[in-house]
N, C-alpha and C positions, 0 to 999 in steps of 0.2 A: 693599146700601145704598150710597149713592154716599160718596165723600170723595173724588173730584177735582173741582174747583170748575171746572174746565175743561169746556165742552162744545165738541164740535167733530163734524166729520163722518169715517165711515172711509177712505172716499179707498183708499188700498193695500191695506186688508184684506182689504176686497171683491175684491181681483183674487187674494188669497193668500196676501200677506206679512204677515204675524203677528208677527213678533217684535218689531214696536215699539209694541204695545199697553199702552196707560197700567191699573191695574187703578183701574175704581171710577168709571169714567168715563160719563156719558152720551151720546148718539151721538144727531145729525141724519140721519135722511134726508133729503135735499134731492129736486130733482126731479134734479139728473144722476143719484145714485146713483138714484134707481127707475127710472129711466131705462135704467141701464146693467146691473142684475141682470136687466130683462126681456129684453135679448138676450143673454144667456147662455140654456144650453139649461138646464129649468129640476131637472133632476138635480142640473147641476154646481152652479148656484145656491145651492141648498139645502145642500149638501158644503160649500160655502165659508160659507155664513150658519151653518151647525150649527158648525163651528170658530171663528166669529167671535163666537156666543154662549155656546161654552164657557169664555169669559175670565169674568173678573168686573165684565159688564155689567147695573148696574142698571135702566137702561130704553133706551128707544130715542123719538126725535120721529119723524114723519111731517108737513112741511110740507107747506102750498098743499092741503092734502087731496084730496092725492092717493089711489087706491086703491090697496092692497095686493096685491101678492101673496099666492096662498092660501101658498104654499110658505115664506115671510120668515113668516108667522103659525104656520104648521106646526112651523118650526127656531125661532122664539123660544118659542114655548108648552112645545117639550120642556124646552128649559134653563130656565122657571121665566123670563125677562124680559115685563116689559111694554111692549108696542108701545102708543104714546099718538098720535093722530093730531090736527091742529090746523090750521085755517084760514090761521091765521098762513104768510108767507112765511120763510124761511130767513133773511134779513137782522133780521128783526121777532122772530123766536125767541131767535136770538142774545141783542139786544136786552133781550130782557123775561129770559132766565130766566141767565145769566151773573151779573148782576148780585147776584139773589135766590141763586143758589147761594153765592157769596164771600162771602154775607151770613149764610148758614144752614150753611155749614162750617168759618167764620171760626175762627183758636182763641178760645175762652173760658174767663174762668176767677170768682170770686165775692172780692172783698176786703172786708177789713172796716177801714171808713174812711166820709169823708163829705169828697162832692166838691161842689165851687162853681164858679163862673164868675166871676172878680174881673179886671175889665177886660177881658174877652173871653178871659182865659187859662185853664186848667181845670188845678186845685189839687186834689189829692188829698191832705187830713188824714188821718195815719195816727196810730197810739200807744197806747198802753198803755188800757184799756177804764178811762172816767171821768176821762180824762186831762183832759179838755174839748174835745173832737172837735166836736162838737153846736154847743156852747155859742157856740166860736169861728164856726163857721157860720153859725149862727144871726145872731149881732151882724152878719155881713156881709149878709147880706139884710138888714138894719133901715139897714145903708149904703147900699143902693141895689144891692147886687151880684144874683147870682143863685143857686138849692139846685138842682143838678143830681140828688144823692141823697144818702140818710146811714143811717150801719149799715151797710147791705150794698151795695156797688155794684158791679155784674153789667158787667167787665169785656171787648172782642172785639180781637182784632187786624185791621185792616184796610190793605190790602198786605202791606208789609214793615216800614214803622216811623208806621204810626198806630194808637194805644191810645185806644179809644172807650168812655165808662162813662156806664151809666146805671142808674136804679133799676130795681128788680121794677116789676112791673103792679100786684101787689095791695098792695106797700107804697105806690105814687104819691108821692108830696112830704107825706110824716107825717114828725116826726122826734119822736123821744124826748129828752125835756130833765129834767133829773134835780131831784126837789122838784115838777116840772108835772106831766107825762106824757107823754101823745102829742098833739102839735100839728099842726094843718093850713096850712101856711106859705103855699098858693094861697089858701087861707080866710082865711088872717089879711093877708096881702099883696097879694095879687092878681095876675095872670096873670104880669104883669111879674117878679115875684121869682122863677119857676123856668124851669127850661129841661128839657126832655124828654131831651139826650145833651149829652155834651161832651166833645172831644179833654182829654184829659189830659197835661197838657204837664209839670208840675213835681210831684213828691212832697213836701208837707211834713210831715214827722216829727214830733210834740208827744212833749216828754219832760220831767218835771220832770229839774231842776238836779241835777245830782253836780257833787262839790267833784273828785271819782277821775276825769272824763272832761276832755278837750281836744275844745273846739269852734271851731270855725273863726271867726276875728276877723277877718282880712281878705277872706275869699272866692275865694281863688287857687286856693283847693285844693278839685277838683271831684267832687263824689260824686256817683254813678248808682245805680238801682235796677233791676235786670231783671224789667219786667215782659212776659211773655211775647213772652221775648227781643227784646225793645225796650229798650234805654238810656234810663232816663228820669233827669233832673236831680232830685236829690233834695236837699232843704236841711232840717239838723235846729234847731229850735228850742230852746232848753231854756226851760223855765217855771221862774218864782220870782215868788215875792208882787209884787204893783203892776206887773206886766209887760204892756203894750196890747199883744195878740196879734194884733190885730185888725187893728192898722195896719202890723203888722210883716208880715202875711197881703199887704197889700195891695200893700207893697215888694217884696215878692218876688215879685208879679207884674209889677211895674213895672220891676222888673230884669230878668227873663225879659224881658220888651218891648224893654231896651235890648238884650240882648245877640240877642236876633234879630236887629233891624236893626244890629247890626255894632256897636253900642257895649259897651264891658265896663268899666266904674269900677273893677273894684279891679286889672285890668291896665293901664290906665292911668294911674291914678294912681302905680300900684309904678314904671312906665317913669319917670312924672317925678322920685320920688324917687333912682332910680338915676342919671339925668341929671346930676339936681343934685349927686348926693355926686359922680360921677365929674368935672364939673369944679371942684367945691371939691379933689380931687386935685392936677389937671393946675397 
């Protein structure tokens, strides 16, 4: 089974040198390589393809469909790989299944949270089960925002630092609202209110109020969550009776926004208060 998202073609292996074999890797033949095993004598050929399919190669392409060697059929069939042959050119292969593989080896992992789209930014509500996860969601589609997913949301890494969430297939855009049931939010709202994936950019934490905890009043001080060793910004809310969660959902995306583009409020603000006491000093 493959788990290098890398396809590439063997190049040195075909002439012998093995020892920088990726394991897990799929393998182009292009037209040089069929090219260049046909002039070899088709003995040696085969001696060098039987070592090269001893590794832990899950398949092999064949572009421009080309014919095969009986012999590359012979040494992949003993070791149990599939030779897959395709019209496609070597540029066009690349192309189509690189993509698909990064996409289908990705890490993944399943949270249980309900993510939004609030200003283009992707919020991931996390917290204690009945915290009001839904509820808070919810009120933002009836804002105009948008329900990415809710309950479960089917987490991937893509590259190195983008976290992409979206719902199951058979859950779709349902969400469970407590005293209702289960609602259809594209039924009740229309196409506009969901969004099929979305970067997840901020973590927001819902937690009823403790008198026993310290929550950050000025915002200086930066908390991250790793999600699939990704650094994600994570802001914890705490709830208390008459509290608009809603609007306060909507700041913290709107801060996220500022501090992209290079603005940050509560370090700016701290510099001018320092400013100021430092020449009421002088």
């Amino acid at each position: 089974m493959a788990s290098d998202p890398d396809v590439t073609s063997p190049g040195l292996a075909l002439s012998g040198y093995t020892a920088r074999i990726p394991e897990g890797r799929m393998w182009v033949f292009g037209e040089t390589e069929i090219t260049y095993i046909s002039t070899i004598d088709d003995d040696e050929a085969e001696s060098r393809l039987d070592v090269f399919f001893s590794f832990d190669v899950p398949a092999v392409f064949v572009s421009k469909a080309q014919s095969v060697p009986a012999f590359l059929i012979e040494a992949a069939t003993r070791h149990g790989v599939p030779v897959l042959r395709t019209h496609r050119t070597t540029k066009e292969l690349y192309q189509l299944i690189k993509p698909f593989l990064e996409r289908a080896l990705a890490p993944s992992t399943a949270l249980h949270g309900s993510l939004a789209s609030v200003y283009g930014v992707g919020l991931l509500f996390v917290g204690d089960s009945g915290v009001g996860k839904s509820e808070c969601v919810l009120d933002l589609v009836e804002r105009g925002h948008r329900l990415v997913a809710d309950d479960v949301v089917l987490v991937t890494r893509e590259g190195n630092d983008v976290i992409m969430g979206r719902g199951h297939e058979l859950q779709g855009h349902h969400m469970e609202i407590r005293g209702i049931g289960i609602i259809d939010v594209k039924a009740l709202f229309g196409v506009r209110a969901i969004r099929r994936q979305k970067r997840i950019e901020v973590v927001v934490n819902l937690e009823i109020w403790s008198q026993d905890r310290e929550y950050s009043r000025t915002g200086l001080e930066d908390d991250f969550q790793d999600i699939l060793g990704v650094r994600t910004p994570r802001v914890t809310v705490p709830l208390n009776p008459g509290k608009n969660v809603t609007v306060i959902a909507e700041v913290v995306a709107m801060n996220h926004l500022l501090k992209y583009s290079g603005v940050n409020s509560a370090a700016d603000f701290d510099k001018k208060v320092r400013d100021y006491l430092e020449q009421d000093y002088e």
